[in-house]
C-alpha positions as a LaTeX table, in Angstrom:
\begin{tabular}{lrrr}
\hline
Residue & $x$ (\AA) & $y$ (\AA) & $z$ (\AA) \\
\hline
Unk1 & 0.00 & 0.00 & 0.00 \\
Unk2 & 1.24 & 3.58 & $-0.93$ \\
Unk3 & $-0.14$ & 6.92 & $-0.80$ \\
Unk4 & $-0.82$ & 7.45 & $-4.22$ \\
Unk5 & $-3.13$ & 5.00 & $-3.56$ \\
Unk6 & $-5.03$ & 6.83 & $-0.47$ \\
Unk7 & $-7.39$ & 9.29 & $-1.57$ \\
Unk8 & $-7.01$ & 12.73 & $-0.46$ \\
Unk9 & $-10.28$ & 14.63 & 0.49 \\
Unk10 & $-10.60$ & 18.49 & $-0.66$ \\
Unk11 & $-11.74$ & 20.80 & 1.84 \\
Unk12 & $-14.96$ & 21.36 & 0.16 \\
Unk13 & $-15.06$ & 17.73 & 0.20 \\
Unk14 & $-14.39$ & 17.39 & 3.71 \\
Unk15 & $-17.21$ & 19.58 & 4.47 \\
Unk16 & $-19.74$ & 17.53 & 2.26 \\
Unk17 & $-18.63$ & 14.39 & 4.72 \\
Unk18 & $-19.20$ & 16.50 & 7.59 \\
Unk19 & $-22.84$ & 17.02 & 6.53 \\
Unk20 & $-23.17$ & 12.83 & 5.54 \\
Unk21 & $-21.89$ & 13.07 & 9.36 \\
Unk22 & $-24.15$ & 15.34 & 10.67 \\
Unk23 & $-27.04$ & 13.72 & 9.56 \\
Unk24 & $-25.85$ & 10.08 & 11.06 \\
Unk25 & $-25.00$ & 11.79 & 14.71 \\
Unk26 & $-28.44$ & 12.86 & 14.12 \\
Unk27 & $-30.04$ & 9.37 & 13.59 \\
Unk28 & $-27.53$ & 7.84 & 16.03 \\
Unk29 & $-29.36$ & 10.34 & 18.82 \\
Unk30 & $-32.96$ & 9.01 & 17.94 \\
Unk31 & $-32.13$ & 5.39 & 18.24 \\
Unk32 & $-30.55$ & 6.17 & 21.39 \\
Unk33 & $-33.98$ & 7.62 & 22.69 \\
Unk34 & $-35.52$ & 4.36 & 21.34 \\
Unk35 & $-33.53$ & 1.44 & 22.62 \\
Unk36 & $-35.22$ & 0.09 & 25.35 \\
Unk37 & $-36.19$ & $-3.59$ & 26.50 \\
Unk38 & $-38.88$ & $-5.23$ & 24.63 \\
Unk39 & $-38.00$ & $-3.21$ & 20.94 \\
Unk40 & $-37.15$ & $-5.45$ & 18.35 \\
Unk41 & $-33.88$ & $-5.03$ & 16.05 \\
Unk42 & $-36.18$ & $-4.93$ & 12.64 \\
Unk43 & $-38.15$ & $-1.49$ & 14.43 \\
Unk44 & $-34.81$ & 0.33 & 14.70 \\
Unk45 & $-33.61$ & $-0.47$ & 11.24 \\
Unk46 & $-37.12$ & 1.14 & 10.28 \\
Unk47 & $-36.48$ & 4.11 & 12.12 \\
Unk48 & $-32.72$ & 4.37 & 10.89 \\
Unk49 & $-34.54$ & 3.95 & 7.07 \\
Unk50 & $-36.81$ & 6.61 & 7.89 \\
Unk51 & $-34.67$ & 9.38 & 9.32 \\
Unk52 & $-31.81$ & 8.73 & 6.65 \\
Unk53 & $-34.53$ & 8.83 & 3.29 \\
Unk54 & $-36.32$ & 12.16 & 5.08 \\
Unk55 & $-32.73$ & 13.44 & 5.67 \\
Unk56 & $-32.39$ & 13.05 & 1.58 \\
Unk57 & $-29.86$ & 10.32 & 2.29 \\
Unk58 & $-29.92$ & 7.08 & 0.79 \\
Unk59 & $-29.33$ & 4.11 & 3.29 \\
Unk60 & $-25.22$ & 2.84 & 2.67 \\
Unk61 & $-25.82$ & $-1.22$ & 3.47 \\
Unk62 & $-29.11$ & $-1.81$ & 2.02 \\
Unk63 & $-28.27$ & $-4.10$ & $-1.01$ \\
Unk64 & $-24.38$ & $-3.73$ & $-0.55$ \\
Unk65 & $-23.09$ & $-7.07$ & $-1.20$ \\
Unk66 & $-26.88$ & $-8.11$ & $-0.88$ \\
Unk67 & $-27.31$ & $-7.20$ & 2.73 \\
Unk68 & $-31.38$ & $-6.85$ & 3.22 \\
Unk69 & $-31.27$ & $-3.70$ & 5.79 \\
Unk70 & $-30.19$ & $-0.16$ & 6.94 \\
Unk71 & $-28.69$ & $-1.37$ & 10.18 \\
Unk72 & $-26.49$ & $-3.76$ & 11.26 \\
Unk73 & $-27.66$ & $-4.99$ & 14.57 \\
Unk74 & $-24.93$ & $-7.12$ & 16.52 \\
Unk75 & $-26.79$ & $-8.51$ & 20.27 \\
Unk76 & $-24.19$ & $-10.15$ & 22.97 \\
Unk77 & $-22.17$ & $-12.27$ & 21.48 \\
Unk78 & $-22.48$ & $-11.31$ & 17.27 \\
Unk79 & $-19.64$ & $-8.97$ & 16.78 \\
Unk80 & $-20.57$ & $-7.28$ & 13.41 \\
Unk81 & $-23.21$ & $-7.75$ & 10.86 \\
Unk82 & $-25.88$ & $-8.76$ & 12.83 \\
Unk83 & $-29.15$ & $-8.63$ & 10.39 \\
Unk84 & $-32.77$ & $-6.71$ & 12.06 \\
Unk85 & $-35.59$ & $-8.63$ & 12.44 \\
Unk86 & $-38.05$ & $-9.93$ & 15.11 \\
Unk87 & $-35.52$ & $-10.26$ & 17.39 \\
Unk88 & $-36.44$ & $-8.87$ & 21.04 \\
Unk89 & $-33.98$ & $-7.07$ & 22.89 \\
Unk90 & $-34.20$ & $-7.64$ & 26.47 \\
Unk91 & $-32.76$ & $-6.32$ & 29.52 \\
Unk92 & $-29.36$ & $-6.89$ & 30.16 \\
Unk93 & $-28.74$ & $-7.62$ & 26.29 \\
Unk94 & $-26.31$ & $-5.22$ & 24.49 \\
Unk95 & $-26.58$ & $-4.00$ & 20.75 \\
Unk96 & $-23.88$ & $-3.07$ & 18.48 \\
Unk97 & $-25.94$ & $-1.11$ & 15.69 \\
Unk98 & $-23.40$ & $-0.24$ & 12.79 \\
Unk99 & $-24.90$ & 2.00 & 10.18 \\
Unk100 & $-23.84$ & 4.08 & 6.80 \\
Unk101 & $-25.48$ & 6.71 & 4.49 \\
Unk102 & $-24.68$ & 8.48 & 1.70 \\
Unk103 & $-25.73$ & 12.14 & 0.76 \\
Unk104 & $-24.98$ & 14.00 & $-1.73$ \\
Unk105 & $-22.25$ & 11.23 & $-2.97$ \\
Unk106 & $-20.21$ & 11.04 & 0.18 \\
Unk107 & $-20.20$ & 8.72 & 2.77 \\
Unk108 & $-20.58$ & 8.69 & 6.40 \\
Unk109 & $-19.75$ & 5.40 & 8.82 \\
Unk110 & $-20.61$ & 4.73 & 12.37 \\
Unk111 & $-21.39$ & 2.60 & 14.97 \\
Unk112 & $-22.18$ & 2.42 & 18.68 \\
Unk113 & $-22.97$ & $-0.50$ & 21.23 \\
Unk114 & $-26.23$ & 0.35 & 23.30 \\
Unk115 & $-26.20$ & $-1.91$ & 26.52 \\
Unk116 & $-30.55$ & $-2.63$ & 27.25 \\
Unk117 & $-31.40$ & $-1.44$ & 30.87 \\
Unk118 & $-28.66$ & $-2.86$ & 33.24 \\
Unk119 & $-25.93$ & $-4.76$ & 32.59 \\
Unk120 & $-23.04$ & $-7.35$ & 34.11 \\
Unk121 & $-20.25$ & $-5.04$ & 35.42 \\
Unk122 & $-18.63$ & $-6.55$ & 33.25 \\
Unk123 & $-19.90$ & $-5.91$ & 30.34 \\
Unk124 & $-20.51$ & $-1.89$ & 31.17 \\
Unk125 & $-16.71$ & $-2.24$ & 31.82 \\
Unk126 & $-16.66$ & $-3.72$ & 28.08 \\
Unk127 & $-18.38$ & $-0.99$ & 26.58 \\
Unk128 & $-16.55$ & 1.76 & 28.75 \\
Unk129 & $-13.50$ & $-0.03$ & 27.16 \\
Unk130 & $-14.16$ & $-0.40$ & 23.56 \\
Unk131 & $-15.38$ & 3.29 & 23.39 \\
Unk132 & $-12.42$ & 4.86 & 25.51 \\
Unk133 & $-10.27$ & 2.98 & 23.06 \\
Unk134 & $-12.05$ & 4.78 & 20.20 \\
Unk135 & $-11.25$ & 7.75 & 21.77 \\
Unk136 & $-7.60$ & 7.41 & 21.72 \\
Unk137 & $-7.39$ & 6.67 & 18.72 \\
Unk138 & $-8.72$ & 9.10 & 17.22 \\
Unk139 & $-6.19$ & 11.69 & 19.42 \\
Unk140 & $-3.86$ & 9.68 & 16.96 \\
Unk141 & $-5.48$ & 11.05 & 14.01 \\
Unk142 & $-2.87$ & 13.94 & 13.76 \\
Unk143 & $-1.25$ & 15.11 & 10.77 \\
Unk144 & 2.62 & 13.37 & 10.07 \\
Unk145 & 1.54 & 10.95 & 12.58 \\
Unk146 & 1.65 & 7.33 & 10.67 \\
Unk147 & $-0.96$ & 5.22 & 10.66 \\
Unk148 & 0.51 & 2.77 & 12.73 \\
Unk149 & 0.14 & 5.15 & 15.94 \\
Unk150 & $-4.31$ & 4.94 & 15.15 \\
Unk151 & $-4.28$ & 1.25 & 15.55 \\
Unk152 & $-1.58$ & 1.02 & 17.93 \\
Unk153 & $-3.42$ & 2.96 & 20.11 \\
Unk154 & $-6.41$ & 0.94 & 20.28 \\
Unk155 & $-4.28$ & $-2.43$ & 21.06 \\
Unk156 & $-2.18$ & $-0.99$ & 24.06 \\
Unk157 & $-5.29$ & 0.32 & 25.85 \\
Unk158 & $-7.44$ & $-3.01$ & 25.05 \\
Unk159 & $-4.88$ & $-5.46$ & 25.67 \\
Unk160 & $-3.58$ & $-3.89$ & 29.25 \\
Unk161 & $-7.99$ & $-3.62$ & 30.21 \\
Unk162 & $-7.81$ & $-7.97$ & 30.20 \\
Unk163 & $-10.25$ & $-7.60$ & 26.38 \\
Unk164 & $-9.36$ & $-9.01$ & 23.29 \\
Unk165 & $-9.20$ & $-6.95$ & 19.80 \\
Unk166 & $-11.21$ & $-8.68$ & 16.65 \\
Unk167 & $-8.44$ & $-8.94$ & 14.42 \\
Unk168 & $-9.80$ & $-10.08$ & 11.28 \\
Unk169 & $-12.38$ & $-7.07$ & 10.61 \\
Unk170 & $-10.89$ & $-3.77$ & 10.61 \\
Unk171 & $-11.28$ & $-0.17$ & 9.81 \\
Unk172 & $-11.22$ & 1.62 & 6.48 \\
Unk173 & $-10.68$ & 4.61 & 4.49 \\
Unk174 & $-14.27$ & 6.56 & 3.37 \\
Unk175 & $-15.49$ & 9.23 & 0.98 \\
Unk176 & $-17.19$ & 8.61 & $-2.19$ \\
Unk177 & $-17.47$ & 4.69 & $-1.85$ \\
Unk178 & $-18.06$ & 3.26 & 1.67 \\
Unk179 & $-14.81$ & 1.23 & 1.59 \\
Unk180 & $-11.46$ & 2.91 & 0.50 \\
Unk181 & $-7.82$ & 2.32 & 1.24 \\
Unk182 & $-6.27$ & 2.53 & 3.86 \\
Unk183 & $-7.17$ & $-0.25$ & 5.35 \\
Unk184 & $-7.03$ & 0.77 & 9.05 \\
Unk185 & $-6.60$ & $-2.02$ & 11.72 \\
Unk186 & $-7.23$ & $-2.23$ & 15.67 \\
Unk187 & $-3.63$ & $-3.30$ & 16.23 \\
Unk188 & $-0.38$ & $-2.58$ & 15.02 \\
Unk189 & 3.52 & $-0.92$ & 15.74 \\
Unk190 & 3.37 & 2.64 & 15.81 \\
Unk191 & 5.79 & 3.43 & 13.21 \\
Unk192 & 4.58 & 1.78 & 10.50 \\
Unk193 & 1.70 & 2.63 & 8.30 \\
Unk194 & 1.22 & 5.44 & 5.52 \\
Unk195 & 1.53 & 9.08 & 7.14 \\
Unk196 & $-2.08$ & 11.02 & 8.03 \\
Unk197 & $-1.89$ & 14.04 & 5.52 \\
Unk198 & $-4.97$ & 16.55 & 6.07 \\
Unk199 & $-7.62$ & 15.75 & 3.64 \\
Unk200 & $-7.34$ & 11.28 & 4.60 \\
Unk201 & $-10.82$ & 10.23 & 6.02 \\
Unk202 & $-10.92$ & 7.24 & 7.91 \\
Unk203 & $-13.42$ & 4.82 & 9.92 \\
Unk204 & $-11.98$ & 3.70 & 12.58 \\
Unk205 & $-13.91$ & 0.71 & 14.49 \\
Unk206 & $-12.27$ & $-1.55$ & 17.12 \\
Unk207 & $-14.30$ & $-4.52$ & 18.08 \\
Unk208 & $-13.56$ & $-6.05$ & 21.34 \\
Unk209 & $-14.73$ & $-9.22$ & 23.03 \\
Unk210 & $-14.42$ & $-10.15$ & 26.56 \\
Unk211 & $-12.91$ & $-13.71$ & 25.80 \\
Unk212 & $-11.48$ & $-15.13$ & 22.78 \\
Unk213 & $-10.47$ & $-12.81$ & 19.49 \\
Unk214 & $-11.68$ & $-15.78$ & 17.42 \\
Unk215 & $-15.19$ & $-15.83$ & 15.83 \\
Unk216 & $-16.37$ & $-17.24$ & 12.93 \\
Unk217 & $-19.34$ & $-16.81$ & 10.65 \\
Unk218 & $-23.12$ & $-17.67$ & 11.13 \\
Unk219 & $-24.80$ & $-19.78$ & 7.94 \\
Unk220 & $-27.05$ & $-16.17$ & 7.52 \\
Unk221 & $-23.26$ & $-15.29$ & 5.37 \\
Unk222 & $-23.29$ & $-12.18$ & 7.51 \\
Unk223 & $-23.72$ & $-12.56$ & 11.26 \\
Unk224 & $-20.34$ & $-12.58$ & 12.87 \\
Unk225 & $-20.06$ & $-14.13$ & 16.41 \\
Unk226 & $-17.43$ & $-15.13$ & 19.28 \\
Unk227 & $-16.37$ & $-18.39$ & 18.87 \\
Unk228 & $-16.79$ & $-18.64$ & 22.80 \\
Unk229 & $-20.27$ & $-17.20$ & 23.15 \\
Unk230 & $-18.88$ & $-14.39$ & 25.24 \\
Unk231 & $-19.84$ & $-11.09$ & 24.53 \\
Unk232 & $-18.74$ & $-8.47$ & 22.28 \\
Unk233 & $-18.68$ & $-4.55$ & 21.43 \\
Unk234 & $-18.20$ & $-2.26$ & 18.25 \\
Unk235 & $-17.63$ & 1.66 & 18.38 \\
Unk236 & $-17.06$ & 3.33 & 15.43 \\
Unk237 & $-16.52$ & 7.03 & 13.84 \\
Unk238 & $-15.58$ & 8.42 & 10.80 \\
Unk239 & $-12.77$ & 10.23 & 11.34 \\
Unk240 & $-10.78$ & 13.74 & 9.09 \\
Unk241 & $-6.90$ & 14.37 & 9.46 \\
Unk242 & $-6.79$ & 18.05 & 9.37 \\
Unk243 & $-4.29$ & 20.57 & 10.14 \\
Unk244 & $-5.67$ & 21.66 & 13.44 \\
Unk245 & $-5.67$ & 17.79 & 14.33 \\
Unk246 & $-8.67$ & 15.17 & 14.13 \\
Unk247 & $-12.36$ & 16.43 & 12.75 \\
Unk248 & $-15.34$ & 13.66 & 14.00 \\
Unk249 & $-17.47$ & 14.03 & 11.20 \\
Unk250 & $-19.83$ & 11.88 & 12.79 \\
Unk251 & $-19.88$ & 13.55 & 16.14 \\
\hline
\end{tabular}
């Protein structure tokens, strides 16, 4: 991988993502105010549909590769890709929703992990975890820094909390398609990596379990779970290098 391979973002072009961005905080807020026991998965990818198509957005997963919804709804133990339905969330469940859109030709990326009512200590320690380890990576996102120093980030903070970091799923580049280069891992040295220039947009998404990294595939073709049943969490935002340091364009 090189950087004339990484697409550089215009600032006119950053500020079209940051209104793709906008309008995904703002549908990220409602299904905050609607997760609740005794919802089902399928009536939050209904209200995600709704608030990206009124937006004038057009829904990012829905028929990508085939996928059949807006959301991707991950409970306990599914790590990513988790398909809406009838499924019931109940208290004590937690629910990784992952969700795109596009507007006006640009994309925006993001997810967050909604624990139902109360939780194991555990796993509120598991979400506290996965998020703060969002957060420092994105401090990362710093002009001359190399990419390395993003997903190293998330890996030193992970690893010395007792979690484990997916390691086959990873971040990405974004803009006008949904996945770009770089690829952008949850793990990693440092000092190695293609250097953040202002104008690179990147998702950045660690996925931590509390057991086992391993995890394998449900026969749905989409549904990815532990391999030990234990449970899992997925934070995600998409992410400008700029001169004055990182822009959360889905903040």
């Amino acid at each position: 991988m090189t950087n004339r391979q990484i697409e550089i973002k215009s600032p006119a072009e950053v500020q079209k993502m940051r209104k793709s961005g906008a309008l995904l905080a703002q549908v990220f807020a409602e299904l905050a105010k609607n997760v609740a026991p005794g919802i089902t998965t399928g009536e939050l990818d209904t209200i995600a549909r709704g608030l990206i198509e009124g937006g004038g957005a057009k829904p990012a997963f829905l028929g990508y590769r085939g996928f059949p919804a807006t959301l991707c709804t991950s409970v306990n133990d599914e790590i990513v890709h988790g398909i809406p339905g009838p499924r019931v969330l109940n208290e004590g469940d937690i629910v990784a929703v992952d969700c795109g859109l596009i507007l006006e030709g640009f994309y925006a990326d993001r997810a967050y992990t909604f624990p139902i009512g109360k939780v194991p200590e555990d796993v509120e320690r598991l979400l506290a975890v996965t998020e703060e380890s969002l957060n420092r990576a994105i401090a990362q996102v710093v002009a001359g820094n190399r990419l390395g120093a993003v997903s190293s980030a998330v890996q030193q903070y992970v690893v010395k909390q007792g979690f484990s970091i997916v390691e086959n799923y990873t971040g990405h580049g974004i803009g006008r398609s949904m996945h770009e280069l770089p690829e952008v891992p949850n793990f990693g040295n440092p000092n190695t990596g293609p250097k953040l220039k202002p104008g690179l947009v990147i998702a950045i998404e660690p996925m931590v379990n509390i057991g086992t990294h391993r995890n394998y595939t449900l026969d749905d073709g989409w549904t990815v779970v532990t391999e030990d049943g234990a449970m899992s969490a997925h934070f995600e935002h998409t992410v400008a290098v700029t001169e004055n340091g990182p822009l959360v364009l889905t903040a």
